[in-house]
C-alpha positions as CSV (number, residue, x, y, z in Angstrom):
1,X,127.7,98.6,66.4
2,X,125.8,97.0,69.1
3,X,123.2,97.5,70.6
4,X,121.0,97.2,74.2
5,X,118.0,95.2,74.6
6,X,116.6,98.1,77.0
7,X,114.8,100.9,75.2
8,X,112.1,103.0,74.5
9,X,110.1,104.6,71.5
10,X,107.0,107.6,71.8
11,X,105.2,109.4,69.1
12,X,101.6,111.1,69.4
13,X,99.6,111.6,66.4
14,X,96.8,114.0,66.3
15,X,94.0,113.3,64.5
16,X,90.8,115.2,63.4
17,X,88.7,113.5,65.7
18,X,91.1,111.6,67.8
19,X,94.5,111.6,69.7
20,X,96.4,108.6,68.9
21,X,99.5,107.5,71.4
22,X,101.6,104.9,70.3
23,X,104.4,103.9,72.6
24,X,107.0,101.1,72.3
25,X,109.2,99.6,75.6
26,X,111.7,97.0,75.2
27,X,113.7,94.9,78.1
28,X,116.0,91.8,77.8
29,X,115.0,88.6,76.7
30,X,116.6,85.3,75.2
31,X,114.3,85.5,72.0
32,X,111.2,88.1,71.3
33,X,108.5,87.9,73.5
34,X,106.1,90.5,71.8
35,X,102.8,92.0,73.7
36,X,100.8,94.4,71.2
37,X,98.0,96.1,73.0
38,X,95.7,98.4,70.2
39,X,91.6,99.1,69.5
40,X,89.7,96.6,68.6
41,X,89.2,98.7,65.3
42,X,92.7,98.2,64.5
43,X,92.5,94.5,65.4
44,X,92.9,93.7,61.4
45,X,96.5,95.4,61.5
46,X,97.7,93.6,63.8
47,X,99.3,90.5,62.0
48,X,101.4,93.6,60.1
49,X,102.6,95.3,63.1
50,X,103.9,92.4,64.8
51,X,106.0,91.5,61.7
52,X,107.1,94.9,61.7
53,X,108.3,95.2,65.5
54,X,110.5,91.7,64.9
55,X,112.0,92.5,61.9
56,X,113.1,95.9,63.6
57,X,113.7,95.0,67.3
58,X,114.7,90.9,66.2
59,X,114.8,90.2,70.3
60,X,113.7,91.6,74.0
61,X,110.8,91.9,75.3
62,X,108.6,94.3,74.0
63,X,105.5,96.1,75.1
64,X,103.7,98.2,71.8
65,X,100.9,99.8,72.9
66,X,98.1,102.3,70.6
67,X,96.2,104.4,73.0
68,X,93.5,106.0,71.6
69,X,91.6,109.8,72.7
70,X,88.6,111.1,71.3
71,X,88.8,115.2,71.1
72,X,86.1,115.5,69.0
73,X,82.6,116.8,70.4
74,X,80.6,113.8,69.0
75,X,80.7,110.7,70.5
76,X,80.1,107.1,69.0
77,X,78.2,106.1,72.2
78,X,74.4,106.7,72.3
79,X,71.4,106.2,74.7
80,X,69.3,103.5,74.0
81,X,66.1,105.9,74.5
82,X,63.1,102.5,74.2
83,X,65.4,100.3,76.4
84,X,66.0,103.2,79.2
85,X,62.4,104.1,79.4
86,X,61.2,100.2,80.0
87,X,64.0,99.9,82.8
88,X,62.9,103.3,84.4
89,X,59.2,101.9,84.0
90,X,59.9,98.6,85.7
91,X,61.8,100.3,88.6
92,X,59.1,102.6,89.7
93,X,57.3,99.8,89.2
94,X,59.2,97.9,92.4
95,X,59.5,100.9,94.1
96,X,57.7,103.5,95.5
97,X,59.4,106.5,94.7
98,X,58.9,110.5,95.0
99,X,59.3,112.8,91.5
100,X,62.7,113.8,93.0
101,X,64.0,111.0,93.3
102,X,63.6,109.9,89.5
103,X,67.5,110.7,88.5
104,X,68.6,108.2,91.2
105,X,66.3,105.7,89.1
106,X,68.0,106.9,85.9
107,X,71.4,106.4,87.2
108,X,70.3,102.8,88.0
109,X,68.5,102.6,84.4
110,X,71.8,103.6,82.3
111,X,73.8,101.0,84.1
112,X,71.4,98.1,83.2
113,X,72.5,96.2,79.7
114,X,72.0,97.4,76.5
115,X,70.8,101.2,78.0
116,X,74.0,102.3,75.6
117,X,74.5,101.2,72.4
118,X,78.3,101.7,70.4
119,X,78.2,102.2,67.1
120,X,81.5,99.8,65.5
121,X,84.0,102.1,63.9
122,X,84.9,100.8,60.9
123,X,88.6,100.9,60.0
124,X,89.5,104.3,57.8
125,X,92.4,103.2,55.4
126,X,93.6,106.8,54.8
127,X,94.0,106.8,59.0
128,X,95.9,104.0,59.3
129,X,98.8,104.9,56.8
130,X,99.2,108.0,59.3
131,X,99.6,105.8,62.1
132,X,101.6,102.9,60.5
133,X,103.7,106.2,59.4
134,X,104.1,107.3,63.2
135,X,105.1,103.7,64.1
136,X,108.1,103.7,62.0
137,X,108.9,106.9,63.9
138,X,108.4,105.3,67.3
139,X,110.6,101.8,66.0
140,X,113.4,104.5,64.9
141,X,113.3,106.2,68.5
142,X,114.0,102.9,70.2
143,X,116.2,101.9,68.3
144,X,118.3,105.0,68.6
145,X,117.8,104.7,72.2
146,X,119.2,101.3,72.4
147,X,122.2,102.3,70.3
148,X,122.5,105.2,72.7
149,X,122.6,102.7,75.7
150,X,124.5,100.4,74.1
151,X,127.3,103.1,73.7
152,X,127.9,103.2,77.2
153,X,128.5,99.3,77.4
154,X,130.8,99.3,74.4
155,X,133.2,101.4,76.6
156,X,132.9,99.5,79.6
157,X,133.5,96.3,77.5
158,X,136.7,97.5,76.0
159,X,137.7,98.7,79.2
160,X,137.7,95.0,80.8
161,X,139.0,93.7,78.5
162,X,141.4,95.8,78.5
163,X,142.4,95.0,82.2
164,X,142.2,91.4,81.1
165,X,145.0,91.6,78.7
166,X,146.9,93.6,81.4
167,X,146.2,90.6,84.1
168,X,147.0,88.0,81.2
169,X,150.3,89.9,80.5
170,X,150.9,89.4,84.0
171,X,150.5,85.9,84.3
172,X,153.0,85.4,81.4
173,X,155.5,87.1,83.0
174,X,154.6,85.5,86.1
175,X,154.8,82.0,84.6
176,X,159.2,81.4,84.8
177,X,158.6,82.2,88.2
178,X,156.2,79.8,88.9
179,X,158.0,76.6,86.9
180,X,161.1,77.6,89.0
181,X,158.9,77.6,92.3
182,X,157.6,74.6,91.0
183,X,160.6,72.8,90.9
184,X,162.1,74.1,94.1
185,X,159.1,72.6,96.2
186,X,159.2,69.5,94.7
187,X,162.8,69.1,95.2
188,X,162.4,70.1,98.5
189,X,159.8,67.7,99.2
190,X,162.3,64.8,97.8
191,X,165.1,66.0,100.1
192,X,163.1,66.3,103.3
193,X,162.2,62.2,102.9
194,X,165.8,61.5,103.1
195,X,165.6,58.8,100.6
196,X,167.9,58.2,97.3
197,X,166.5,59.4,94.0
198,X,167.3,58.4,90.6
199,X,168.8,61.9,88.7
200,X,167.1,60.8,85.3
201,X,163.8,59.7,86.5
202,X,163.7,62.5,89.1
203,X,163.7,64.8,85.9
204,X,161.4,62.6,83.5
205,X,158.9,62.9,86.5
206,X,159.5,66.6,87.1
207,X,158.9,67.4,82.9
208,X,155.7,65.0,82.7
209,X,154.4,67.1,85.9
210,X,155.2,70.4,84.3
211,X,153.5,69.6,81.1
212,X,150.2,68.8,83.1
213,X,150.4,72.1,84.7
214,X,151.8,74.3,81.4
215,X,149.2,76.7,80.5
216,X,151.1,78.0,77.2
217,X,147.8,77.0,75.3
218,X,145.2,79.0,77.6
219,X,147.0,82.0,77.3
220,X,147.3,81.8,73.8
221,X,143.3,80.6,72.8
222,X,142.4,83.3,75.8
223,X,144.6,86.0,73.8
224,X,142.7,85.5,70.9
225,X,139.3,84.9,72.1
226,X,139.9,88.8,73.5
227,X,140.7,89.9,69.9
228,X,137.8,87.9,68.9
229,X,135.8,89.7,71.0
230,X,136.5,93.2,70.3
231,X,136.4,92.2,66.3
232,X,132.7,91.1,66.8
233,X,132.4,94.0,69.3
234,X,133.0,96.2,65.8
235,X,130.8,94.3,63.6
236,X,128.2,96.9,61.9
237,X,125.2,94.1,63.4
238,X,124.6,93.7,66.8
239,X,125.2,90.1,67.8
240,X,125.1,89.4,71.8
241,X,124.5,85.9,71.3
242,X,128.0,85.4,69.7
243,X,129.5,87.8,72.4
244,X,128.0,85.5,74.7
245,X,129.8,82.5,73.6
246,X,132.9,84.1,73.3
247,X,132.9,85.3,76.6
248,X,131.9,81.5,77.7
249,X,135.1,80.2,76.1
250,X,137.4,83.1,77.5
251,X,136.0,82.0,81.0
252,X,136.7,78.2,80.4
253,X,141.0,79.4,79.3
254,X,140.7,81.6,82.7
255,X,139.8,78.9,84.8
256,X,141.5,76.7,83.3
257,X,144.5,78.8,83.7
258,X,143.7,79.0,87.5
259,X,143.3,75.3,88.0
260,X,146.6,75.1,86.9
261,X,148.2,78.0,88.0
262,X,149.4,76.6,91.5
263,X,151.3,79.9,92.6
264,X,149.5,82.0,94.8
265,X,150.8,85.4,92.5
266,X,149.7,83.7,89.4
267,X,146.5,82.9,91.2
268,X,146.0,86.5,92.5
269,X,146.2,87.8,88.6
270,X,143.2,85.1,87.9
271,X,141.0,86.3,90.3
272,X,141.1,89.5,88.8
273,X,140.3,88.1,85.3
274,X,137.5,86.4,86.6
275,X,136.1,89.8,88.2
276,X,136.2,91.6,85.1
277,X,135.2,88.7,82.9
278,X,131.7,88.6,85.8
279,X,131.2,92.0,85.4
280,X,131.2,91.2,81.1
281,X,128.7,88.8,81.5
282,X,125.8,90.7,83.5
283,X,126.2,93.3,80.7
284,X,126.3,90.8,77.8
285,X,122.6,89.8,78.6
286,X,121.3,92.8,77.5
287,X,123.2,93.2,74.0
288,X,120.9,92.2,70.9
């Protein structure tokens, strides 16, 4: 089954101390581009998730991102009491300033560097398996995502290429038709220049003509590249790189069958091959 490039993966894990957010978006791409945003605690885990997200999502561009909430009443940020005071010391110091006015120095004391101080948290082992569990769960929601919007493009495949077939059916029975108008002109063309033509070579030029403009072998490599399709279409894997080049060579047997087509019916019937095959290719981008 295939599946879309486009999806999107949640889970929120609540901690004893913490809220931790982990979210996973995904667009099209040619090859994975990965951006992994997480804590700076986690920084060590990173190599792992990164290896994890490309053996699961293998292509698009994806955005995985660990936002961290403390809920707990402590806090890992601190006053730095000795470095406040000296600040507050040199500021009344340059200025001449009333008792109530000494929180307005404070707020300009906290913002100087080193007034806070973070204590590192160190990474907790038993905390990270919880997460790393909660990111399988977020790689299994956007994966079922993309296989749920990759449902709707199966149909809409099948159904163009189903009005393919139907136009290709149409240009066989359109093709006796066109040979016989083929002919006609070309007769006609002889007769209105009123000159004397050889029988036999008039029809030895007529037959090499008509083989440059048969188009028995388009419709029959453009038959099968539309099973072809739908066969890879059912594969178990997603693979819209091969889709891709299948639709290529189903688009060089329609033009091809165009360029040769030279009646205007025939021509009409291409036209609205090439729509549908269009319409193929915007979608094809976005299959894994």
């Amino acid at each position: 089954m295939i599946q879309s490039m486009t999806g999107y993966g949640k889970t929120v894990l609540q901690l004893p101390t913490k809220k931790v957010t982990i979210e996973i978006k995904s667009l099209n791409s040619k090859n994975l581009d990965l951006n992994v945003r997480i804590p700076s605690y986690y920084k060590e885990k990173e190599l792992a998730v990164r290896k994890k997200l490309a053996s699961a999502l293998v292509r698009g561009k994806v955005d995985f991102s660990i936002y961290v909430e403390m809920t707990a009443e402590e806090t890992s940020t601190t006053l730095n009491h000795g470095v406040v005071k000296q600040y507050l010391q040199q500021l009344r110091n340059i200025v001449e300033t009333e008792a109530s006015n000494e929180v307005e120095l404070l707020k300009m004391a906290v913002r100087m560097p080193d007034a806070l101080k973070t204590e590192r948290e160190e990474l907790d082992e038993n905390e990270w398996n919880l997460i790393d569990e909660h990111i399988e769960i977020a790689i299994q929601e956007i994966i079922q995502y993309r296989m749920d919007e990759a449902a709707s493009l199966e149909v809409d495949f099948k159904e163009r290429i189903a009005n393919i077939k139907t136009y290709l059916k149409e240009v066989k029975s359109l093709d006796g038709d066109r040979i016989e108008n083929v002919k006609t002109r070309l007769k006609k063309a002889i007769d209105d220049l009123k000159v004397e033509t050889d029988e036999n070579r008039f029809e030895q030029e007529l037959i090499y003509y008509l083989e440059k403009l048969d188009i028995n072998e388009e419709k029959v490599r453009l038959a099968n590249h539309l099973d072809y399709f739908l066969e890879t279409l059912a594969l178990e894997n997603s693979n819209g790189k091969k889709l891709g080049f299948i639709v290529q060579e189903m688009g060089r047997e329609i033009n091809t069958t165009g360029s040769k087509a030279n009646f205007a019916p025939m021509q009409k019937a291409v036209i609205q091959m090439k729509n549908e095959l269009e319409q193929i290719k915007e979608q094809i981008l976005n299959v894994l």
